[in-house]
N, C-alpha and C positions, 0 to 999 in steps of 0.2 A: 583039391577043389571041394572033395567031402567035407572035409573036415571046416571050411569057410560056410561053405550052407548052416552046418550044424550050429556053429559059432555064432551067426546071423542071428539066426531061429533062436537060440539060446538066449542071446540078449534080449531078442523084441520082448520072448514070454517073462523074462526077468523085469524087463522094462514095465510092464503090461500088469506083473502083481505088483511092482512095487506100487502104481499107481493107484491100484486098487486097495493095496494097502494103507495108503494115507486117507485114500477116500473116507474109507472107513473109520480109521482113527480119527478123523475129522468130525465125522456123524457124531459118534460116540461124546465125543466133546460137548458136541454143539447140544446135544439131547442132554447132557449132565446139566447143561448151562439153563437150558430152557425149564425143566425138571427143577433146580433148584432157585430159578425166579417164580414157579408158580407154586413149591413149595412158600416163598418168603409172601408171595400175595394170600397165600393163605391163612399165614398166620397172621397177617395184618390185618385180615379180614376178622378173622376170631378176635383179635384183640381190638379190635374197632365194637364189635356185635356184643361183648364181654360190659352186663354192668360195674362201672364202678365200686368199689369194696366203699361202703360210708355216703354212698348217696341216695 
């Protein structure tokens, strides 16, 4: 019977980081993602504000 409790309990907390696991490798993502669109707005913004070379 011990050893079914343990088992239990074992899973859920196995269960419970994996979840938290992906959560987070998720975040990570998503911040890479968002990080590198306001990266590319910014250089588009400097090459937008950038005179032309000859005018």
């Amino acid at each position: 019977m011990l050893m079914l409790i343990s088992t239990v309990v074992s899973g859920v907390l196995l269960l419970v980081l994996a979840v938290s696991y992906f959560k987070t490798v998720q975040a990570i993502r998503q911040d890479d993602v968002n990080e590198a669109m306001a990266r590319a707005q910014r250089m588009k913004n400097k090459r937008a504000s950038t005179p032309l070379a000859g005018a």
